[in-house]
PDB file of N, CA, C and O in Angstrom, chain B, residues numbered from 101:
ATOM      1  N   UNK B 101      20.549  16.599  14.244  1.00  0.00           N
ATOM      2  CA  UNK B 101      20.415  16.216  12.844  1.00  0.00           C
ATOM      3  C   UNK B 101      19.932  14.768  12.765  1.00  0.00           C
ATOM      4  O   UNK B 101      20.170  13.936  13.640  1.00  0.00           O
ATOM      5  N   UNK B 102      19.157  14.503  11.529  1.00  0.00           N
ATOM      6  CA  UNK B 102      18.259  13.256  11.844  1.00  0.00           C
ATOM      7  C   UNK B 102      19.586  12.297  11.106  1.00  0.00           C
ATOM      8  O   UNK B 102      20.403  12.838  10.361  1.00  0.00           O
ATOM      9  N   UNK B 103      19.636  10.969  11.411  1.00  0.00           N
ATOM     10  CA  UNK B 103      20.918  10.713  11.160  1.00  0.00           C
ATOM     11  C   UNK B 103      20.117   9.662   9.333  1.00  0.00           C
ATOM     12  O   UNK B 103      18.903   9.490   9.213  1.00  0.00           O
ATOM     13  N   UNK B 104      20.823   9.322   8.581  1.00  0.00           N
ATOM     14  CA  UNK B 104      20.947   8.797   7.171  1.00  0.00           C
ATOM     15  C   UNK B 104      19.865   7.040   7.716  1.00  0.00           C
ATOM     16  O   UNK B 104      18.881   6.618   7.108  1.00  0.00           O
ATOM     17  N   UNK B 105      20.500   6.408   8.958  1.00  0.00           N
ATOM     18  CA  UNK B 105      19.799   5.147   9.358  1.00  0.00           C
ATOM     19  C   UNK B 105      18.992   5.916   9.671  1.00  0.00           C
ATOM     20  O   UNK B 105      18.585   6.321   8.582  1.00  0.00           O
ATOM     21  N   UNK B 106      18.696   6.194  10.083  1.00  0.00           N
ATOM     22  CA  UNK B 106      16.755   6.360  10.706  1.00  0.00           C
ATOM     23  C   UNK B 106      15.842   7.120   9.829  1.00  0.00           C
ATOM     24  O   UNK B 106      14.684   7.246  10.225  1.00  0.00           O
ATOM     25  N   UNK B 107      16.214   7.698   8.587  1.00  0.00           N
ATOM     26  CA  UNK B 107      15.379   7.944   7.371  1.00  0.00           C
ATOM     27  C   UNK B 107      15.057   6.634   6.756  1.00  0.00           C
ATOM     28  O   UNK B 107      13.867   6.407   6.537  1.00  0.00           O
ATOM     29  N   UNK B 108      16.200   5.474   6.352  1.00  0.00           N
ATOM     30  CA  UNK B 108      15.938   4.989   5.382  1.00  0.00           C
ATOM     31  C   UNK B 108      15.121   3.671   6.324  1.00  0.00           C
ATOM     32  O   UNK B 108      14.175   3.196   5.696  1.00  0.00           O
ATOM     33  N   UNK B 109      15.420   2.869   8.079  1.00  0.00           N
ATOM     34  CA  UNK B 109      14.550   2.816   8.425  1.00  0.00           C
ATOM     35  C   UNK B 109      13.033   3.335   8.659  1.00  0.00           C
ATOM     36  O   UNK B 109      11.996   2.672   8.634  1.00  0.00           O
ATOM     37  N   UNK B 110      13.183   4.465   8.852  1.00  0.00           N
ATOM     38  CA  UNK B 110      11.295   5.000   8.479  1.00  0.00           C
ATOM     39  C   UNK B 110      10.675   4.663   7.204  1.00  0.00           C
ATOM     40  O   UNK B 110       9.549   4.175   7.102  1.00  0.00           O
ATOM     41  N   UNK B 111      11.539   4.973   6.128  1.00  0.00           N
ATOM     42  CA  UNK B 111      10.697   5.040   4.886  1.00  0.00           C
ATOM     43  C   UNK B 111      10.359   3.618   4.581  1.00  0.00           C
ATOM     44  O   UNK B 111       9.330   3.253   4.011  1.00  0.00           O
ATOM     45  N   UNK B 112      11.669   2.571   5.170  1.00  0.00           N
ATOM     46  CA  UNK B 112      10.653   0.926   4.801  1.00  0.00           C
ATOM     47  C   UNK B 112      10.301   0.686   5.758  1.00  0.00           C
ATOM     48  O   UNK B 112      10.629  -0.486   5.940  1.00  0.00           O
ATOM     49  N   UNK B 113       9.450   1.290   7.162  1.00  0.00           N
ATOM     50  CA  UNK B 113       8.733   0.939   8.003  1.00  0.00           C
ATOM     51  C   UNK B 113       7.534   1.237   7.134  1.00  0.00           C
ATOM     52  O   UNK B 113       6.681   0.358   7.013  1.00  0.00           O
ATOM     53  N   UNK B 114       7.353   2.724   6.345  1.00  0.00           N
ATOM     54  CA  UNK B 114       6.258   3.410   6.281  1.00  0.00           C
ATOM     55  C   UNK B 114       5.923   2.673   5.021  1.00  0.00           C
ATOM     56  O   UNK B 114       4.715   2.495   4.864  1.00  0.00           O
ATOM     57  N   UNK B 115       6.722   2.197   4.071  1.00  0.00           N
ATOM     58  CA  UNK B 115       6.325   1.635   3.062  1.00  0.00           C
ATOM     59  C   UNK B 115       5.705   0.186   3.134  1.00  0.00           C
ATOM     60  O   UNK B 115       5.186  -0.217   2.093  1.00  0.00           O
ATOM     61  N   UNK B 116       5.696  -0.424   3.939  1.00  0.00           N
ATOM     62  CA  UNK B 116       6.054  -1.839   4.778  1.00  0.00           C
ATOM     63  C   UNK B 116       4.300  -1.612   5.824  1.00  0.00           C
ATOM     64  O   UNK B 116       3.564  -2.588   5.972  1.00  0.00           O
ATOM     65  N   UNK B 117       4.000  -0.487   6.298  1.00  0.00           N
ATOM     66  CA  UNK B 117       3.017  -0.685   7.136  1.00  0.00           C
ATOM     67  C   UNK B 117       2.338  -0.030   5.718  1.00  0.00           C
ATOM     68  O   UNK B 117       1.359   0.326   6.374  1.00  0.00           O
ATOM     69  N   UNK B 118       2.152   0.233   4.950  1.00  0.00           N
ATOM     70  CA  UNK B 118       0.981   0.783   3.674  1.00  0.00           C
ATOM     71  C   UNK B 118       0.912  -0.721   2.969  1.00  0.00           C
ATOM     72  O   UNK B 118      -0.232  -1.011   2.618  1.00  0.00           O
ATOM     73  N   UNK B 119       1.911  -1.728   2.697  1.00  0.00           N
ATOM     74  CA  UNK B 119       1.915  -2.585   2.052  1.00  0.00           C
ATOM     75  C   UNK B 119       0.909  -3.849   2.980  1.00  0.00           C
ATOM     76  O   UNK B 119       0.265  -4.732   2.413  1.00  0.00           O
ATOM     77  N   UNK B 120       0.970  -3.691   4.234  1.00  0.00           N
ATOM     78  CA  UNK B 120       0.471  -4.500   5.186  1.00  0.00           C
ATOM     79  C   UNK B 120      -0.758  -3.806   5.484  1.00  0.00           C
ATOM     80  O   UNK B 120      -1.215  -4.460   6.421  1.00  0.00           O
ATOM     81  N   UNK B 121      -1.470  -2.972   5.266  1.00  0.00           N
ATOM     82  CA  UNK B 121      -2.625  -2.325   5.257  1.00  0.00           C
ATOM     83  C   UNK B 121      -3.491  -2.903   3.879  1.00  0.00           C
ATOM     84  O   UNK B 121      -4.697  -3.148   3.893  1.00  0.00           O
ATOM     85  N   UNK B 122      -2.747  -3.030   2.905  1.00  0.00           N
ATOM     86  CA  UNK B 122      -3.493  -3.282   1.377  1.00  0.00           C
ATOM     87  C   UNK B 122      -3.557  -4.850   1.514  1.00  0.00           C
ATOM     88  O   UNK B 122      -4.422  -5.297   0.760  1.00  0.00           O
ATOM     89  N   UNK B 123      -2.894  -5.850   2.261  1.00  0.00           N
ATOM     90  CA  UNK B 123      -3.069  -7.251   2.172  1.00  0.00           C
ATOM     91  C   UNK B 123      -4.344  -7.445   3.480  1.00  0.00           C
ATOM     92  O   UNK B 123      -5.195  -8.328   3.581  1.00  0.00           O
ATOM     93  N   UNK B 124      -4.041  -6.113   4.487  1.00  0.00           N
ATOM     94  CA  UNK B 124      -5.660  -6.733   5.369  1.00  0.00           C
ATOM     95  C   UNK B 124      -6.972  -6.334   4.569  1.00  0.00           C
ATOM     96  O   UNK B 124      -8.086  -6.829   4.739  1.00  0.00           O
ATOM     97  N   UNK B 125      -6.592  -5.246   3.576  1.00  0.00           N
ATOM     98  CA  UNK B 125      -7.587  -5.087   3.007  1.00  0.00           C
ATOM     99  C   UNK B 125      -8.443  -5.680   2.284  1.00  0.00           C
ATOM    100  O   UNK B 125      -9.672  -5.618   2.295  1.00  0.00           O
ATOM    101  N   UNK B 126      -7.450  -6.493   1.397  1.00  0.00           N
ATOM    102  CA  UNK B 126      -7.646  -7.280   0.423  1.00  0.00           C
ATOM    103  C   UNK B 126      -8.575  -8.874   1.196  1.00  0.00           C
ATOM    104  O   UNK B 126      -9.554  -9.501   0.792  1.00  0.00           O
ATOM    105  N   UNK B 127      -7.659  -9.052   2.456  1.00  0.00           N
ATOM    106  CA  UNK B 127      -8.294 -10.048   3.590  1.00  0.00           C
ATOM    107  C   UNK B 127      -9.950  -9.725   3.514  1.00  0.00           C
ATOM    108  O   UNK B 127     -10.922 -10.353   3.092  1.00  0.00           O
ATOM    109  N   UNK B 128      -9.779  -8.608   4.053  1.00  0.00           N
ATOM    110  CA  UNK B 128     -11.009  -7.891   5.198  1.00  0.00           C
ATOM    111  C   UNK B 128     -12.065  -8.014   3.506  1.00  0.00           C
ATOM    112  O   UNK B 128     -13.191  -8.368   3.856  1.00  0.00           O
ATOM    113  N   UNK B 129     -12.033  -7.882   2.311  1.00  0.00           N
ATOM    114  CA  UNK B 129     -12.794  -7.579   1.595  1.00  0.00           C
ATOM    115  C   UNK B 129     -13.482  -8.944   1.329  1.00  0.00           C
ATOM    116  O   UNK B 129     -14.695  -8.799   1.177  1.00  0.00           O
ATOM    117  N   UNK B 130     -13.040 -10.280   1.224  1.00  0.00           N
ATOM    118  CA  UNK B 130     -13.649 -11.476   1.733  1.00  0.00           C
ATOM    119  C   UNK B 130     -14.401 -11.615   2.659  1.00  0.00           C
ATOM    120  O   UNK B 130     -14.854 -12.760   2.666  1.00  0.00           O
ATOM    121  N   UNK B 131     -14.954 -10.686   3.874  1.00  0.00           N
ATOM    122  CA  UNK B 131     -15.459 -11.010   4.853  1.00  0.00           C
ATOM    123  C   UNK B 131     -16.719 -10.193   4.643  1.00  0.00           C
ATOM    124  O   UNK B 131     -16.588  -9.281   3.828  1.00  0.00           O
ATOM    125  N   UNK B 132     -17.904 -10.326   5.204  1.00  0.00           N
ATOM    126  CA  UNK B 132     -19.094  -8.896   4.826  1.00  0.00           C
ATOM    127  C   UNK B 132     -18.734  -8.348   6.157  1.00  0.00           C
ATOM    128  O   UNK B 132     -19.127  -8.881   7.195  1.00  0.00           O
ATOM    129  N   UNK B 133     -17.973  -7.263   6.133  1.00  0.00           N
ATOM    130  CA  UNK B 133     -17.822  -6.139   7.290  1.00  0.00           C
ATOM    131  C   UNK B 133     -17.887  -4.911   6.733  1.00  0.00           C
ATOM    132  O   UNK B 133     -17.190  -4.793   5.725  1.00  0.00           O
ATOM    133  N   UNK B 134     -18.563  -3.859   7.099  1.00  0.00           N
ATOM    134  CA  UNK B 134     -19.380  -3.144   7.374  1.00  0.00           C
ATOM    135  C   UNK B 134     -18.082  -2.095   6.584  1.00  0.00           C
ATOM    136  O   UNK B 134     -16.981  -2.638   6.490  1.00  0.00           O
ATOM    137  N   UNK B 135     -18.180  -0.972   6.162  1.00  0.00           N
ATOM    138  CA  UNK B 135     -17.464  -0.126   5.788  1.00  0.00           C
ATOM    139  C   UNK B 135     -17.536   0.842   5.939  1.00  0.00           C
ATOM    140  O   UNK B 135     -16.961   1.746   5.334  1.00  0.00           O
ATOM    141  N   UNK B 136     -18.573   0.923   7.152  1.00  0.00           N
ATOM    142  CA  UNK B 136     -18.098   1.868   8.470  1.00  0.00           C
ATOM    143  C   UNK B 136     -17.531   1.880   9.583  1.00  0.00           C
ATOM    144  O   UNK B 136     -17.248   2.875  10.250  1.00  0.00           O
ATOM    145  N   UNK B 137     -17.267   0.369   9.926  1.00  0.00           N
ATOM    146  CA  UNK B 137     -16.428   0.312  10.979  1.00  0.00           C
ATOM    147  C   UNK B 137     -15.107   0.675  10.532  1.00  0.00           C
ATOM    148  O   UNK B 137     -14.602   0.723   9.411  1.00  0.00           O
ATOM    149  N   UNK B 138     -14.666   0.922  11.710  1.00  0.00           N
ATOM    150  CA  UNK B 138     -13.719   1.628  12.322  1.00  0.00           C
ATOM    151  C   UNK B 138     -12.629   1.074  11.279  1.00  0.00           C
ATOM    152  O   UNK B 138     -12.442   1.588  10.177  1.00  0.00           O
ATOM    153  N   UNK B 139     -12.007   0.073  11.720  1.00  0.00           N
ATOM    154  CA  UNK B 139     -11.062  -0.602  10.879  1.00  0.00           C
ATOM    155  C   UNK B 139     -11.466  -1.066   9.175  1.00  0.00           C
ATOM    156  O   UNK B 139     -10.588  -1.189   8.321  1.00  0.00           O
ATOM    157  N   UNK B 140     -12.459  -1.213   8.987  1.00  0.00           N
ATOM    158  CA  UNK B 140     -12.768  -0.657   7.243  1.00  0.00           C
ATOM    159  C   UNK B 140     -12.209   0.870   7.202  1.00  0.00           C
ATOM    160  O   UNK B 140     -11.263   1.347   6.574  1.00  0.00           O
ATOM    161  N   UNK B 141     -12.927   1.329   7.895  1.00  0.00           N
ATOM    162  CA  UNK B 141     -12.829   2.937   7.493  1.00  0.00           C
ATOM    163  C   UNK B 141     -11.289   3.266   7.484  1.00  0.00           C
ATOM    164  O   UNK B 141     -10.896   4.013   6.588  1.00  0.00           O
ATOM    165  N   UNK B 142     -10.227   2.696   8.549  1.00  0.00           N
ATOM    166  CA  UNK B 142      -8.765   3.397   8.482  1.00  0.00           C
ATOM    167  C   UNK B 142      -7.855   3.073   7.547  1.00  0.00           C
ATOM    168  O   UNK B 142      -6.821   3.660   7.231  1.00  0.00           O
ATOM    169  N   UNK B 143      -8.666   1.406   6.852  1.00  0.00           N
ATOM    170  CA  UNK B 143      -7.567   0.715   6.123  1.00  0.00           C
ATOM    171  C   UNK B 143      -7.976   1.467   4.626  1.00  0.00           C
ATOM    172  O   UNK B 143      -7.052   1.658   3.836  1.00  0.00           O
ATOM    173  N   UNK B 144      -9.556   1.950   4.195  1.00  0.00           N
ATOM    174  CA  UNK B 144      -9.635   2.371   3.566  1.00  0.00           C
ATOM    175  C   UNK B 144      -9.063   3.588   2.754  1.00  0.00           C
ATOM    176  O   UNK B 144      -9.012   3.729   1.532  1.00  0.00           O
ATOM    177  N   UNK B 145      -8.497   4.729   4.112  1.00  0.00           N
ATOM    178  CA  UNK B 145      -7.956   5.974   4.323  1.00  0.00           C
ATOM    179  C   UNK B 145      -6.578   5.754   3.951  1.00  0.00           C
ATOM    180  O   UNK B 145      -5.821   6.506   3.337  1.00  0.00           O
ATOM    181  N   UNK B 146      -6.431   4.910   4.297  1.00  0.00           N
ATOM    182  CA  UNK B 146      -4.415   4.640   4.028  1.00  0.00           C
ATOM    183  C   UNK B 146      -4.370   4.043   2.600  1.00  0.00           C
ATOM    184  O   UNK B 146      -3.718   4.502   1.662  1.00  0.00           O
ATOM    185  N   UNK B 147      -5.172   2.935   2.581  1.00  0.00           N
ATOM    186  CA  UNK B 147      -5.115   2.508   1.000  1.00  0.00           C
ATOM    187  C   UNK B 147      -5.456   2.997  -0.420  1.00  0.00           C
ATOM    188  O   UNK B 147      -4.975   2.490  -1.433  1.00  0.00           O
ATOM    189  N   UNK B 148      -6.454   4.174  -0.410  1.00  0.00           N
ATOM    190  CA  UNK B 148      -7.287   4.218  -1.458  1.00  0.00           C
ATOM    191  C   UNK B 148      -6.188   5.270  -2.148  1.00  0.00           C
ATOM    192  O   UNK B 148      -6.079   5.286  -3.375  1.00  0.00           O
ATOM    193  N   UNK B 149      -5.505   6.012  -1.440  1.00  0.00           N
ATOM    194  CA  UNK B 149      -5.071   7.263  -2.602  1.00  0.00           C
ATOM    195  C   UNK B 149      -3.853   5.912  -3.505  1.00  0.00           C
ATOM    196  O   UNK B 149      -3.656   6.062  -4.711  1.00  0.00           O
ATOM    197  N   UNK B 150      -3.451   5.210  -3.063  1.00  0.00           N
ATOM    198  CA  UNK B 150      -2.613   3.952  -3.659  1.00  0.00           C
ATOM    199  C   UNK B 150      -3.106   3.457  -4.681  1.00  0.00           C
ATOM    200  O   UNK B 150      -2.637   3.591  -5.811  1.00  0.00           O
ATOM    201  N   UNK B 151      -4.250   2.742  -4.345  1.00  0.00           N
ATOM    202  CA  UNK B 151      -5.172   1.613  -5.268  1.00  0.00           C
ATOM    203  C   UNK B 151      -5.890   2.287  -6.093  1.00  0.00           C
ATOM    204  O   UNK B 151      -6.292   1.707  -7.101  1.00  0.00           O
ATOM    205  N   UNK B 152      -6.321   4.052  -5.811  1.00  0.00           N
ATOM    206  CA  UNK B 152      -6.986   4.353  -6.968  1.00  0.00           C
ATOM    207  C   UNK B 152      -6.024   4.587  -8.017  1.00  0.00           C
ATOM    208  O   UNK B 152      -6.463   4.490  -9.162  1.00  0.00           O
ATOM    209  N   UNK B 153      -4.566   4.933  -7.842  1.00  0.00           N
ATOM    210  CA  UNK B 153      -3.683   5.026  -8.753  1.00  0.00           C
ATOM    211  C   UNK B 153      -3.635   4.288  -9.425  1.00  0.00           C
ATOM    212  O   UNK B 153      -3.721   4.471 -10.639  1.00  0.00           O
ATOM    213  N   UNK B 154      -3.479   3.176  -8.864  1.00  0.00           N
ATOM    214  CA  UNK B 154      -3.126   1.622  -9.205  1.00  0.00           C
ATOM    215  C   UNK B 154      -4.826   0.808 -10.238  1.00  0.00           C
ATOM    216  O   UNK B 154      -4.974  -0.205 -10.922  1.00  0.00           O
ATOM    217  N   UNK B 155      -5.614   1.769  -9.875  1.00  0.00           N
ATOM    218  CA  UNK B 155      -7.162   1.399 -10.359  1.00  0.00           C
ATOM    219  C   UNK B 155      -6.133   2.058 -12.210  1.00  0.00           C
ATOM    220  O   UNK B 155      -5.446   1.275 -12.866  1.00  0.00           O
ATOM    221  N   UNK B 156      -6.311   3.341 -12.552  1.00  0.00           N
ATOM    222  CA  UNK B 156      -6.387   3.858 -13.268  1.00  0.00           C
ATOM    223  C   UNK B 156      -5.295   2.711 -14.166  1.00  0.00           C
ATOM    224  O   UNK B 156      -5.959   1.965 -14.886  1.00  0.00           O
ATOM    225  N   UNK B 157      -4.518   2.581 -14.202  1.00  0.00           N
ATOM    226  CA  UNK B 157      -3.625   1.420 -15.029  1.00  0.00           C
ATOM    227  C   UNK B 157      -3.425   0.265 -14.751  1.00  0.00           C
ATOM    228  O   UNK B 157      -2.394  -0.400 -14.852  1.00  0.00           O
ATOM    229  N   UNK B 158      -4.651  -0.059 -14.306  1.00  0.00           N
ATOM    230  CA  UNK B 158      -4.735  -1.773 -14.065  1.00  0.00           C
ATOM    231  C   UNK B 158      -6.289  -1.692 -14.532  1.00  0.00           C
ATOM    232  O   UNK B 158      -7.224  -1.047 -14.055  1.00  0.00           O
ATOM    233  N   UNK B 159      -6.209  -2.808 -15.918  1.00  0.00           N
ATOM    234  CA  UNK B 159      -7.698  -2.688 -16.190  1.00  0.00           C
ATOM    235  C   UNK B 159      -8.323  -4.306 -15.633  1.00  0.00           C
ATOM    236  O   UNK B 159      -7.691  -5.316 -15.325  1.00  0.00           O
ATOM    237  N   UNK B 160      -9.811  -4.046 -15.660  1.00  0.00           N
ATOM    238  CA  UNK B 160     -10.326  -4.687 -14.464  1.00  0.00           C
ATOM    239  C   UNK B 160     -10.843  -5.958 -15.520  1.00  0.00           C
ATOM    240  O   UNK B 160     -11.521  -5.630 -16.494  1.00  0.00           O
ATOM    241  N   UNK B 161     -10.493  -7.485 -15.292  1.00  0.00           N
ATOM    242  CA  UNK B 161     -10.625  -8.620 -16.198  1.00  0.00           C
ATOM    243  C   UNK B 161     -11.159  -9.354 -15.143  1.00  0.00           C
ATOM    244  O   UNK B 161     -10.621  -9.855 -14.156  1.00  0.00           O
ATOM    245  N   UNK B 162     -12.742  -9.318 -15.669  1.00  0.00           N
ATOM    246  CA  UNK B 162     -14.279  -9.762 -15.087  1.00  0.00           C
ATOM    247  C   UNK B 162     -14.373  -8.794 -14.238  1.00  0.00           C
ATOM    248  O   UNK B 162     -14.397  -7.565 -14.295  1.00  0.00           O
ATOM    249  N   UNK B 163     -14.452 -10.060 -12.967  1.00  0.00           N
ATOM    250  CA  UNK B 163     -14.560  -9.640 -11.716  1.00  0.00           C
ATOM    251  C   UNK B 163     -13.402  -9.037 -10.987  1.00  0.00           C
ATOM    252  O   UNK B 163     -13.484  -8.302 -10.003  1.00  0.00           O
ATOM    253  N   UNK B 164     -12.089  -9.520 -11.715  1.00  0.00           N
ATOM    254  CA  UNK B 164     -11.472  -9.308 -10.243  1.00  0.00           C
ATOM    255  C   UNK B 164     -10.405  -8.112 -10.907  1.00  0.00           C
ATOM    256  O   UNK B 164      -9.867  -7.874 -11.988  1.00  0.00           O
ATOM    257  N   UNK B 165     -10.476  -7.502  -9.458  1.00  0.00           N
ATOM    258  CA  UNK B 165      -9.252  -6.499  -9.457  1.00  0.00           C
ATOM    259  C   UNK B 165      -7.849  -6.634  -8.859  1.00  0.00           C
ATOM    260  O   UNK B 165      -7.373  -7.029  -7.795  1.00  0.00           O
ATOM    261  N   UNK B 166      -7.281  -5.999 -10.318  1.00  0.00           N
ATOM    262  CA  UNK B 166      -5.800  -6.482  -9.901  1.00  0.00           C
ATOM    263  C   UNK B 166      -4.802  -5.251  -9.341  1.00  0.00           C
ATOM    264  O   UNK B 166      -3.614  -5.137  -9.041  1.00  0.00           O
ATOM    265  N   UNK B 167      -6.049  -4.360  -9.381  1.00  0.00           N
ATOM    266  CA  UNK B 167      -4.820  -3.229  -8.558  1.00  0.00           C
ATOM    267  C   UNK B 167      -4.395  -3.525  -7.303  1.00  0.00           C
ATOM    268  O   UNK B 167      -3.801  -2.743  -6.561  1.00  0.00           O
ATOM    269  N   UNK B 168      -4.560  -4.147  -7.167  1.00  0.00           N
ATOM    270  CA  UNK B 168      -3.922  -4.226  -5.234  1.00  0.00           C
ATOM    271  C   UNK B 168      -2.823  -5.402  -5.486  1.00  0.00           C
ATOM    272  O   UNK B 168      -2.169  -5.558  -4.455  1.00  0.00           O
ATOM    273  N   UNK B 169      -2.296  -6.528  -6.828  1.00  0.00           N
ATOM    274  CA  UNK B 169      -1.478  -6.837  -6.831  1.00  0.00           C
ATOM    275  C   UNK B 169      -0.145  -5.910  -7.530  1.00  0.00           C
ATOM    276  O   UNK B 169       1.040  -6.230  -7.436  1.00  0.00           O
ATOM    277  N   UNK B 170      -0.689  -4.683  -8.250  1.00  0.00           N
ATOM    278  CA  UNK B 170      -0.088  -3.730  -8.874  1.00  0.00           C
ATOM    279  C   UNK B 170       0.347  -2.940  -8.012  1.00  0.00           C
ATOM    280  O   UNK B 170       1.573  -2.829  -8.001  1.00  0.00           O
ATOM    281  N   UNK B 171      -0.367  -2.192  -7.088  1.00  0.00           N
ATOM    282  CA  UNK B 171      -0.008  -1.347  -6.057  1.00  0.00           C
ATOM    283  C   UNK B 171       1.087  -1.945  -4.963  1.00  0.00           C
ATOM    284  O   UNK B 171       1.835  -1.130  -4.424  1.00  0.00           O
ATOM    285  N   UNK B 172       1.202  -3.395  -4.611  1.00  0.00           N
ATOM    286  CA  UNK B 172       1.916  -4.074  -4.225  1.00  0.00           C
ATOM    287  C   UNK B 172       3.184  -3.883  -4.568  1.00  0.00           C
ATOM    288  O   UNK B 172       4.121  -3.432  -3.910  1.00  0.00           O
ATOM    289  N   UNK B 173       3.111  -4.356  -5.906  1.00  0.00           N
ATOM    290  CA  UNK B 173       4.741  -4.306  -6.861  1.00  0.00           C
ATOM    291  C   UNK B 173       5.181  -3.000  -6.959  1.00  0.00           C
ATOM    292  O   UNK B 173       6.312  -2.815  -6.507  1.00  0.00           O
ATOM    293  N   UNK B 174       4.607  -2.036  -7.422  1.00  0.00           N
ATOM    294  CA  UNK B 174       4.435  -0.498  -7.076  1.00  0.00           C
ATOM    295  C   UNK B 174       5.444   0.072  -6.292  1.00  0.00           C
ATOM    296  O   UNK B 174       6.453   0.764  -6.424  1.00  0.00           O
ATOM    297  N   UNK B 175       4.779  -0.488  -5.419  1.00  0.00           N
ATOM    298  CA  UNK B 175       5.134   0.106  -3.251  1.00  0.00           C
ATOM    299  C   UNK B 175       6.718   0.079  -3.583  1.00  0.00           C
ATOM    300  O   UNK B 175       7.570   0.950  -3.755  1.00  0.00           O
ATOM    301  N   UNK B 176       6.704  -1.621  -3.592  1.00  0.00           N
ATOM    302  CA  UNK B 176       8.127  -2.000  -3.598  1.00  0.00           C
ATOM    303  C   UNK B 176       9.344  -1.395  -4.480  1.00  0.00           C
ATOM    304  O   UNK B 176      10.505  -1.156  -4.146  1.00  0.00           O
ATOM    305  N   UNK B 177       8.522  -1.189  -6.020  1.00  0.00           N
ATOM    306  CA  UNK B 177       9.593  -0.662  -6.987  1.00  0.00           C
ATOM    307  C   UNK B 177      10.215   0.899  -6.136  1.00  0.00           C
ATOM    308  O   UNK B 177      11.396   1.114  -5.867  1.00  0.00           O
ATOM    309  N   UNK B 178       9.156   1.737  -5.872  1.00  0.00           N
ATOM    310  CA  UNK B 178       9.234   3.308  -5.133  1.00  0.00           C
ATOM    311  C   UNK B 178      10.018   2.998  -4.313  1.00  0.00           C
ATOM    312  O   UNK B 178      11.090   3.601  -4.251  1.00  0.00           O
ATOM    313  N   UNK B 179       9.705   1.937  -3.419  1.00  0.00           N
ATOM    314  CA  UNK B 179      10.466   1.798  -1.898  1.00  0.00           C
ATOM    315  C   UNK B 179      12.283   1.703  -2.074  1.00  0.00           C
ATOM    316  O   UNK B 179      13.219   2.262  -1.502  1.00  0.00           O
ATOM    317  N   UNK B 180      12.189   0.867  -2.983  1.00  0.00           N
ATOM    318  CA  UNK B 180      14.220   0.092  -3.430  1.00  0.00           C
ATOM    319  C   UNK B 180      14.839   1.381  -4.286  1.00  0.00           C
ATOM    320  O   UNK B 180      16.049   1.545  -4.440  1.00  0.00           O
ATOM    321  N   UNK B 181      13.877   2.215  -4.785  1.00  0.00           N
ATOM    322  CA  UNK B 181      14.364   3.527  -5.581  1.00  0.00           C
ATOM    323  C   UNK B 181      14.558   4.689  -4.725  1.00  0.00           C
ATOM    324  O   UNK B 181      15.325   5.544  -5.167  1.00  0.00           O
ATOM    325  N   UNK B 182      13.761   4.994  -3.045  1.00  0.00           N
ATOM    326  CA  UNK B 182      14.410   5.672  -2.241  1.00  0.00           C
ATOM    327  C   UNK B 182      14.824   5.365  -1.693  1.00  0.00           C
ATOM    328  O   UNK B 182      15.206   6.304  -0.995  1.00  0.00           O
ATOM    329  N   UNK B 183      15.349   4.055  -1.142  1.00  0.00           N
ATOM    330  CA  UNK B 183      16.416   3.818  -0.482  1.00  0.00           C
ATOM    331  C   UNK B 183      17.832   3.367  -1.042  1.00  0.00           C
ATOM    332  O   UNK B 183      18.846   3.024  -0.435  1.00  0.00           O
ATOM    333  N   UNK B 184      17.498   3.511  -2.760  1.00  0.00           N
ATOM    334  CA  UNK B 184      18.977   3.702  -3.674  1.00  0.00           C
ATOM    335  C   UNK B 184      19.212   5.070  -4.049  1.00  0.00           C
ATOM    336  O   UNK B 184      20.064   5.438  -4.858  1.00  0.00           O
ATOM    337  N   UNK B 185      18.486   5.733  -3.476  1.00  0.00           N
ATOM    338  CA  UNK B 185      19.035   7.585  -3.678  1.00  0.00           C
ATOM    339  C   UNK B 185      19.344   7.965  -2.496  1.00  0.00           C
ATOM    340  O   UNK B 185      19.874   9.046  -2.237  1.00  0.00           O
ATOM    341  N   UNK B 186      18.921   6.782  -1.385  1.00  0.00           N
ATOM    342  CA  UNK B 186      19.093   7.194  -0.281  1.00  0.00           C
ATOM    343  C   UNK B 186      20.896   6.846   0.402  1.00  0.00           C
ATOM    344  O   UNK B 186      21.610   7.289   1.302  1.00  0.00           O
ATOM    345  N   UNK B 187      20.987   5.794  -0.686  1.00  0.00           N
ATOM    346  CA  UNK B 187      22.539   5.612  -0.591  1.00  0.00           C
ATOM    347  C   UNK B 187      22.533   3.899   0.593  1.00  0.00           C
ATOM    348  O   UNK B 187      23.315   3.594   1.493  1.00  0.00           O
ATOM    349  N   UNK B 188      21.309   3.135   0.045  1.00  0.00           N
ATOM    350  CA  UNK B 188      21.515   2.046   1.071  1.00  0.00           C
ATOM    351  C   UNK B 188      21.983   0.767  -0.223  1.00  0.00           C
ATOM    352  O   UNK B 188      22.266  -0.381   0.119  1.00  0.00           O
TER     353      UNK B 188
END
């Protein structure tokens, strides 16, 4: 049986490595790299079903987009809400 610690460790590993994927992203999007390489392409795969959420109710003022500071706060609100059902 999987024991109660090692769920609620996974889920803020897993929430924690998606949150650290959207800040290299956000990095990596300052740089002109290619968005076919490899590492565009994986951070893209992990991030986008997030940020397009986060696109749809975050409206875009000029240039800049603020879903990736939304999806951020997001992560975190989801994250402290399963690990308070989770009984931590």
């Amino acid at each position: 049986m999987i024991s109660k610690d090692f769920i609620l460790v996974f889920v803020s590993i897993l929430f924690e490595i998606i949150k650290f994927a959207i800040v290299a992203r956000i990095i990596l999007s300052w740089f002109r790299i290619s968005i076919s390489s490899g590492l565009s392409q994986l951070l893209a795969d992990v991030t986008d079903p997030v940020l397009n959420l986060a696109k749809k109710i975050t409206p875009r003022i000029g240039m800049f987009d603020f879903s990736p500071v939304v999806a951020l706060i997001g992560l975190d609100i989801i994250k402290y809400f399963f690990l308070y059902l989770l009984g931590h």
